[in-house]
C-alpha positions in Angstrom: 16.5 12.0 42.3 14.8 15.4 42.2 13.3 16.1 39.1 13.6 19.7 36.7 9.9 20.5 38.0 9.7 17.8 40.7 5.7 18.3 42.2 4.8 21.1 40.3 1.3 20.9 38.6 1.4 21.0 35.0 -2.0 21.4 32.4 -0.9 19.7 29.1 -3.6 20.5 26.5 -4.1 18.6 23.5 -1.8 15.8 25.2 -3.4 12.9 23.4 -1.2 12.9 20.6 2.3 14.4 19.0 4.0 17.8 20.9 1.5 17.4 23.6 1.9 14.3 24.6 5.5 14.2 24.5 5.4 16.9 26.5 3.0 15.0 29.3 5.5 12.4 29.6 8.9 14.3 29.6 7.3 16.5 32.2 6.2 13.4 34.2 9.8 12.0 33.8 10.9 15.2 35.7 8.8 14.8 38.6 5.4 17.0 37.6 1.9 16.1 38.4 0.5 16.0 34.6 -2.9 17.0 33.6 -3.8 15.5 30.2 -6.6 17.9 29.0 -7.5 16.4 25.3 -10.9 16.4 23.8 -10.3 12.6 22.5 -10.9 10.4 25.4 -9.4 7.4 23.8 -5.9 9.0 23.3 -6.3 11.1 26.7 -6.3 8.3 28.5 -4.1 6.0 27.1 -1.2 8.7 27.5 -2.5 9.1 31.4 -2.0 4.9 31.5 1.8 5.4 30.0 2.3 8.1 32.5 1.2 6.1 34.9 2.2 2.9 34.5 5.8 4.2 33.5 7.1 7.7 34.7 5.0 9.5 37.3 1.1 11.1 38.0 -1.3 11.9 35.6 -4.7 12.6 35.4 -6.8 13.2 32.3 -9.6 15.5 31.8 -11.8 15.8 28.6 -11.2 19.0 27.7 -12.4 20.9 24.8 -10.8 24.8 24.2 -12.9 25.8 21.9 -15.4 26.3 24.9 -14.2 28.5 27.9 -16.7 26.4 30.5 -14.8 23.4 29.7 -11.7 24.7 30.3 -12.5 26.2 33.9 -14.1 23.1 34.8 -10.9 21.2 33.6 -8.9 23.8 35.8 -11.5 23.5 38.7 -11.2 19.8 38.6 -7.0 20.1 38.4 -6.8 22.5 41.7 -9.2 19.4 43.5 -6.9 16.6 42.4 -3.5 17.8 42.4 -3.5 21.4 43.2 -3.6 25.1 42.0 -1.5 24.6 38.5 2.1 25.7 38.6 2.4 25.5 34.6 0.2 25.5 31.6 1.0 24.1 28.4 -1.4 25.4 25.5 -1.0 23.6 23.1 -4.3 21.9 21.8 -4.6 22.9 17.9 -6.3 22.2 14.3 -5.0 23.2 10.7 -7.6 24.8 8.6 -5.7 25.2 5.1 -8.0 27.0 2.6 -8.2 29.2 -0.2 -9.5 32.5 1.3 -12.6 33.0 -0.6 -13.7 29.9 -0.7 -13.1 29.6 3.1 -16.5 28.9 4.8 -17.5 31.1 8.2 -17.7 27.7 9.6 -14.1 27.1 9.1 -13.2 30.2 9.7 -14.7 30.1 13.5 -13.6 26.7 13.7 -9.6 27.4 13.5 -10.1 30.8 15.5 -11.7 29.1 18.4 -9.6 25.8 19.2 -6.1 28.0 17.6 -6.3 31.2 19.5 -9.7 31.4 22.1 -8.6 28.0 23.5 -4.9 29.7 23.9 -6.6 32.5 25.6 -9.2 30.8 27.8 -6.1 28.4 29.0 -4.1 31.6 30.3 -7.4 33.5 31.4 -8.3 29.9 34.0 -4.9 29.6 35.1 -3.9 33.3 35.8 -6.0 33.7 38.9 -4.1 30.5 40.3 -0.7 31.6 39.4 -1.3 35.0 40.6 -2.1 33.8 44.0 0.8 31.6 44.3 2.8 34.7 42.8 4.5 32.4 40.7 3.9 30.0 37.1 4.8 29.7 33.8 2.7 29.3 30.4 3.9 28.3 27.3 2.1 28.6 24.0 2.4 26.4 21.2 2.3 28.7 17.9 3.8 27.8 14.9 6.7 29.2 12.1 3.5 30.4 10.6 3.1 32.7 13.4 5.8 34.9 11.8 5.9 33.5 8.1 3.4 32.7 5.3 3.0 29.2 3.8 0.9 29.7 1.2 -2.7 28.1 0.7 -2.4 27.8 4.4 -5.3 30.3 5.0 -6.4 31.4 7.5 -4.4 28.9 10.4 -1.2 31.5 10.1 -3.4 34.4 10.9 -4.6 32.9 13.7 -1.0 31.3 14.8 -0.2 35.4 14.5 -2.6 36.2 17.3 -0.9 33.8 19.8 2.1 35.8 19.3 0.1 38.5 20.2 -1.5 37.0 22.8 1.7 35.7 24.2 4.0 39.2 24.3 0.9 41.3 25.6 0.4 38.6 28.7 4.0 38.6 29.0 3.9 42.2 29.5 1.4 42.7 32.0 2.4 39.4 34.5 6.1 39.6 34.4 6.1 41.9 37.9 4.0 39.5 39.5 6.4 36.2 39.1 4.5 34.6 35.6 6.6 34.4 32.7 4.5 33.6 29.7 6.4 32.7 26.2 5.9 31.0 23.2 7.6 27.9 21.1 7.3 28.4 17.4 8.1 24.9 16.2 8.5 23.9 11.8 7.8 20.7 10.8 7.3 18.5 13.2 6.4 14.8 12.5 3.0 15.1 14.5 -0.2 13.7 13.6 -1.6 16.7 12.0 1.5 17.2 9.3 1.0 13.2 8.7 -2.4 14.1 8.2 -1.3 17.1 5.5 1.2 14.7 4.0 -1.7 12.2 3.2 -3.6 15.1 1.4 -1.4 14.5 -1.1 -0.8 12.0 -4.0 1.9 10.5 -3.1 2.7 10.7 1.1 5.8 9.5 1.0 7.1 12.1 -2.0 6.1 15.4 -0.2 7.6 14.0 3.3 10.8 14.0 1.8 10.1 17.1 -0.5 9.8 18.9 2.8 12.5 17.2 4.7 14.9 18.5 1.8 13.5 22.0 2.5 15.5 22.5 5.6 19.2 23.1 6.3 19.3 19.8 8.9 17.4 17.5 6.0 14.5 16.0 8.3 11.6 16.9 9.9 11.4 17.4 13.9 10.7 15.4 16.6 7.8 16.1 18.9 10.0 15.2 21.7 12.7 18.1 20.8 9.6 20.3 21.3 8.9 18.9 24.9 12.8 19.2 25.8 12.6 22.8 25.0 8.8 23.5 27.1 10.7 21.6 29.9 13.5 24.0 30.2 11.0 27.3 29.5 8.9 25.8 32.3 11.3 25.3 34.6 13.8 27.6 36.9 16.3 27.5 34.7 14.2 29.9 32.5 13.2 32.7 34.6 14.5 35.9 33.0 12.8 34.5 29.8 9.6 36.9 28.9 7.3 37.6 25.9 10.3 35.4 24.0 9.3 33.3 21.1 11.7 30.1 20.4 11.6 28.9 17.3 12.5 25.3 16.3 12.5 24.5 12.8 15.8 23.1 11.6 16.6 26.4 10.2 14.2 26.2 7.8 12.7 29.5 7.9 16.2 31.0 7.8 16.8 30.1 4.0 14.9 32.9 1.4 14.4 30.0 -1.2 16.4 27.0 -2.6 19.7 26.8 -4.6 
């Protein structure tokens, strides 16, 4: 059986873990060729080995997007093993929650270059490809914080803003030439790094089902609802979608506060 996006090349960064690697393996069910760009090599390559060993092709690339040589060379690498990429997936990211002036410059470059420059240096190595094919798709990970503020969340949602930014401007300029570029603005989803905020506090278990009670559908996402949605923005079915931003959150961010 032919799959949604059956040989197509797809880049998958930050694929070692949660909404990315989800992602690598529903794509892989559906017939793609996966690259698993991560900067952990331990998780990288155990998600190629499931994808592998269980659904399809996989290759993975240490890959850190922070740093724009790394990610041509992980592109570079991607055109010699599989092909010129049909799809790219950004969505390798870190939360930097902070007080504003007590935000160090260190911190503040830090969630600026893997949340937004590694966005942009995916779309700026895979452009040229997709250009010459005439034909791809990118999809950017942002975040409800993209459009609304969480406070003492500084300064991840400004950053989160600029992918939005990025996202419609791109989408702008590459839509006559047959690259539709949009973005997914998931809400909670149970991924590593919302485990990670949820052990921040005293009590884990308590502010899990604080926030699970602060949306309309009472639970937190899945990362695989994410990756169902990527697949169908990536795929044919998708292609007078432009400069769109989808937002999954269980409605969350459609309530103005609590009864």
């Amino acid at each position: 059986m032919t799959g949604r996006i059956q040989d197509r090349v797809a880049i998958i960064t930050g694929a070692g873990s949660g909404i990315g690697e989800a992602t690598a393996i529903r794509f892989a069910q559906e017939g793609a060729k996966v690259v698993i760009a991560e900067i952990n090599s331990e998780n990288g390559k155990k998600v190629t080995d499931v994808i592998n060993n269980k659904h399809g092709k996989a290759v993975f690339i240490e890959t850190d997007v922070a740093k724009d040589e790394s990610v041509k060379l992980m592109v570079d690498k991607t055109v010699k093993t599989f092909g010129a990429p049909d799809i790219m997936i950004n969505n390798a990211g870190i939360a930097v929650f902070d007080d504003p002036l007590n935000l160090s410059e260190e911190n503040w470059r830090k969630c600026f270059s893997v949340d937004l420059d590694g966005v942009w240096y995916g779309c700026k190595r895979v452009l040229p490809h997709m250009l010459e094919k005439k034909k791809g798709s990118i999809v950017n990970i942002a975040s409800v914080h993209a459009f609304q503020i969480i406070p003492k969340c500084f300064p991840y949602p400004v950053a989160k803003h600029g992918v939005l930014g990025l996202t419609r401007a791109l989408a702008v300029d590459y839509a006559n030439k047959g690259i539709k570029i949009n973005a997914i603005s998931p809400g909670y989803i149970f991924t590593p790094i919302n485990e990670w905020f949820f052990n921040t506090k005293p009590d884990p278990d308590a502010a899990k089902k604080e926030t699970e009670k602060l949306h309309p559908i009472n639970r937190l996402g899945a990362s695989e609802e994410i990756a169902n949605a990527a697949l169908f923005m990536s795929s044919d079915e998708c292609n007078f979608m432009i400069g769109a931003n989808v937002v999954i959150d269980g409605g969350i961010t459609l309530k103005i506060h609590d009864n």
